[in-house]
C-alpha positions in Angstrom: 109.2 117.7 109.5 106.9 120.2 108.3 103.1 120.6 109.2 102.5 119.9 105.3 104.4 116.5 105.4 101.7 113.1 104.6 101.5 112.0 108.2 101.6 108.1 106.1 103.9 108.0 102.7 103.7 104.1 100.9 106.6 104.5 98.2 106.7 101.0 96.2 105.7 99.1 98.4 105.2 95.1 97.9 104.0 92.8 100.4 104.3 89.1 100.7 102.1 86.7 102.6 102.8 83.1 102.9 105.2 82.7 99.7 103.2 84.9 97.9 102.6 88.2 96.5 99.6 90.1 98.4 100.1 93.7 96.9 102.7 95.2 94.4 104.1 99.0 93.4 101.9 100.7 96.7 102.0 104.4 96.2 99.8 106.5 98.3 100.4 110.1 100.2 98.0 110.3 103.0 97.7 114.4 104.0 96.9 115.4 107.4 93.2 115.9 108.4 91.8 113.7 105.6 90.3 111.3 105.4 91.1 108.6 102.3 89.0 105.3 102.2 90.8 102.3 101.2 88.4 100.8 99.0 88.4 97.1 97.4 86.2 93.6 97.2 86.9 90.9 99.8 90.3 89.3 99.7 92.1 91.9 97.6 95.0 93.0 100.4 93.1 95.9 102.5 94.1 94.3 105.6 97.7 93.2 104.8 98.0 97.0 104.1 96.6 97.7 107.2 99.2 95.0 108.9 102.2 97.1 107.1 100.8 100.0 108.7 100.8 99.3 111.7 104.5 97.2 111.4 102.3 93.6 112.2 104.0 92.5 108.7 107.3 94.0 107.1 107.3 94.8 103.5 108.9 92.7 100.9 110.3 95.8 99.2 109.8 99.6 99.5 108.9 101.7 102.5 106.2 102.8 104.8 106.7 105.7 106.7 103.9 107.0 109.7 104.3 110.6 111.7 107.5 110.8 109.0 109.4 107.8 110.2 110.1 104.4 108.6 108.1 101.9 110.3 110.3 100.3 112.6 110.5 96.6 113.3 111.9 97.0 117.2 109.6 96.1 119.7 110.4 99.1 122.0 110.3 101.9 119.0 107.1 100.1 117.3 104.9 100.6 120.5 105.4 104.2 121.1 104.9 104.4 117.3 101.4 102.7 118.0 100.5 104.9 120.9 100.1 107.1 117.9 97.6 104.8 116.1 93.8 104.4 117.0 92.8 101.7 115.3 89.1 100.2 115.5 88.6 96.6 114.7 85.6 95.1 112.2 85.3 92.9 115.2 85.3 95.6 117.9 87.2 93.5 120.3 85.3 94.3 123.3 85.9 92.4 126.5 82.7 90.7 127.2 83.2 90.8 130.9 83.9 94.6 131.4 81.7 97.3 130.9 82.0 99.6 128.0 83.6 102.7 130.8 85.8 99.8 132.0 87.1 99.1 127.6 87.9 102.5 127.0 89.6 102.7 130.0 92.7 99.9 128.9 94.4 101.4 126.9 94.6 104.5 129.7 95.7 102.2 131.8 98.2 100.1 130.2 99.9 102.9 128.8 99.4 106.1 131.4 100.1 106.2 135.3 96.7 108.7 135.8 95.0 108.6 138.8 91.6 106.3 138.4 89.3 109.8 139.1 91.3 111.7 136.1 90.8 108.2 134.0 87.2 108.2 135.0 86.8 111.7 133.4 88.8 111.1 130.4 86.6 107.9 129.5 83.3 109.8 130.1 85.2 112.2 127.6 85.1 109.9 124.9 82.1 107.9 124.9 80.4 111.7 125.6 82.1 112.2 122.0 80.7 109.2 120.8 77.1 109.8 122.3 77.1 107.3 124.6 78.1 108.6 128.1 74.9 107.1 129.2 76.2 103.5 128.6 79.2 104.1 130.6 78.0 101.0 133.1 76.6 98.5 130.6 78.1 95.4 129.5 78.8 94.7 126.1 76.1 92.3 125.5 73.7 95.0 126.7 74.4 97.0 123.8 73.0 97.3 120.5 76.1 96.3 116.8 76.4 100.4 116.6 76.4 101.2 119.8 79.4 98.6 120.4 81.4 99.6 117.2 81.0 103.2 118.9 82.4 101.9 122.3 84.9 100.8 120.7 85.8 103.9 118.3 86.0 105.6 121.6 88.5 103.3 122.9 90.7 103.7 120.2 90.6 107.3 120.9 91.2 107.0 124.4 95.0 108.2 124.1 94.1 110.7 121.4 96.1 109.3 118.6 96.7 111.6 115.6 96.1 108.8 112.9 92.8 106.4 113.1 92.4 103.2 111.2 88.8 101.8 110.2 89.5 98.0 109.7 85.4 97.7 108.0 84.3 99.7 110.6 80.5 98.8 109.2 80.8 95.3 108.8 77.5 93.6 110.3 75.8 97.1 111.0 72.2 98.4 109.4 71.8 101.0 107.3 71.0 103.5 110.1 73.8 102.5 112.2 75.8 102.6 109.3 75.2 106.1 109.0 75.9 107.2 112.0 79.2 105.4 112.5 80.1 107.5 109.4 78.8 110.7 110.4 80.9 110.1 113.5 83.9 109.4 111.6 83.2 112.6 109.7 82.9 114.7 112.8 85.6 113.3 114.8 88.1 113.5 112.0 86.8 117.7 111.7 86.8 118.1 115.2 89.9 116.5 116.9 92.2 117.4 114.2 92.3 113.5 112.9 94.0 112.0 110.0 91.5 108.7 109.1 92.3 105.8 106.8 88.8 104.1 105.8 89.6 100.4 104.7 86.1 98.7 103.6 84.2 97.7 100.6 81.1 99.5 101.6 81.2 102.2 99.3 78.4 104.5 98.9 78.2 104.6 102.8 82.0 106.1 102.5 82.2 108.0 99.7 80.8 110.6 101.2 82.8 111.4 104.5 85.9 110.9 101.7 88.3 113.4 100.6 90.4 110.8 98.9 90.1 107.3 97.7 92.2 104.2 96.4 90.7 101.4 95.1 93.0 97.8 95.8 92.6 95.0 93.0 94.3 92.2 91.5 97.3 92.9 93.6 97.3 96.8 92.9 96.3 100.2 93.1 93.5 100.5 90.0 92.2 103.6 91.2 93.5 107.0 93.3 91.6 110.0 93.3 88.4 112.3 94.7 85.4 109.9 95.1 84.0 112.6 92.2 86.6 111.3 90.1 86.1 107.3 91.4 82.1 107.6 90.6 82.8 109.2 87.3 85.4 106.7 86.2 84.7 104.4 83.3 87.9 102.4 84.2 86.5 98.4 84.0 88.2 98.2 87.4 86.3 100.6 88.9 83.2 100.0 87.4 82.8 96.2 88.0 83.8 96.9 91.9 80.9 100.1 91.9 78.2 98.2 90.3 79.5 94.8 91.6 79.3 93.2 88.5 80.4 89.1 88.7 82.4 89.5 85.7 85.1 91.5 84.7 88.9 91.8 85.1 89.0 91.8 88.6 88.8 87.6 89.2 86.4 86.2 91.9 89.1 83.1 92.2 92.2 84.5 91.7 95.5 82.3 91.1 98.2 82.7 94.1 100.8 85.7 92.9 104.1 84.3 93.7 106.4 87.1 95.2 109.3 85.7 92.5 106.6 87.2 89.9 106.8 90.9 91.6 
């Protein structure tokens, strides 16, 4: 595999949920050390993408490939393919009842035999890249939405994956904490050598940290390009999800898609 090779290739990709159709004819290059948002409204498939992804749901028809492999469905091969994967959740996912040092430091120690002094180090490491080394000792609860989302980013980078997922990574945070969890994003992605995937409908927040972007509707791709392009677009698609327009052709209540239909 060359250096040059999408470190994520979709190639017709259809997934079903629960009898139906979710998403249909998924084709997306992701190139490494970018950074492409997943755009779409609430409901439109952004995290039954995510779930093929990260081989939680098998696709109905074409392929996903990550690090240039097919995704596989053994439970041996698909762990060390999601040693791979940082992935921080809309939720966070925080343990309540550990501190934010003690977090970061699971996945270190479920998946590493280190010594506790050289995990110590390594979780300073990351929430140092976060900016929050200081919080090493506090709980959770002690902690402001952003400073908890970044707890959490640094967990997921705690066995410096390659590839980082953003499942709405601003979901519940204020514009100011908004903008720093995307500044981070930015940095992190420049200065660890990252591949990110953004999935969220906050758009003008992501647009700028974007090199590429994809907008999901109505079971589809409606939109792949530069978020230049995407904010110059007069596609009816695009337009209704930028302005957030009520009506237009992407359907508040859509019907079920049934995956006989694909």
């Amino acid at each position: 595999m060359t250096n040059e090779a999408p470190i994520v290739r979709l190639s017709q990709l259809r997934l079903d949920r629960g009898g139906r159709t979710v998403l249909r004819d998924i084709s997306l290059d992701v190139p490494r050390g970018s950074i492409v948002a997943v755009l779409g409204p609430s409901g439109s498939g952004k995290s039954t993408l995510l779930a093929a992804l990260t081989g939680e749901l098998a696709p109905a028809s074409g392929s996903v490939e990550v690090f240039g492999q097919t995704v596989p469905q053994g439970r041996r091969a698909l762990l060390e393919l999601r040693k791979g994967i940082g992935v921080l959740l809309q939720g966070n996912g925080l343990l309540t009842d550990l501190t934010a040092a003690e977090n970061v430091a699971l996945p270190l120690r479920a998946h590493t035999n280190l010594p506790d002094a050289v995990i110590r180090q390594l979780v300073l490491m990351k929430l140092h890249a976060v900016g929050l080394r200081a919080v090493a000792d506090s709980y959770p609860r002690e902690l402001s939405g952003g400073m908890a989302r970044r707890v959490a980013l640094a967990r997921a980078l705690a066995l410096d994956p390659p590839l980082m997922i953003y499942d709405e990574p601003l979901t519940g945070l204020d514009p100011i904490a908004s903008g720093v969890v995307m500044e981070l994003v930015k940095r992190l992605n420049d200065t660890l050598g990252l591949t990110s995937i953004v999935v969220t409908h906050h758009v003008h927040e992501t647009l700028p940290v974007a090199d590429h972007a994809i907008v999901i509707a109505n079971g589809g791709i409606v939109f792949s390009g530069t978020p230049a392009q995407l904010e110059a677009s007069e596609d009816p698609f695009v337009r209704q999800f930028l302005n957030g327009e009520p009506d237009g052709p992407i359907a508040f209540d859509a019907a079920p898609r049934t995956s006989e239909a694909a």
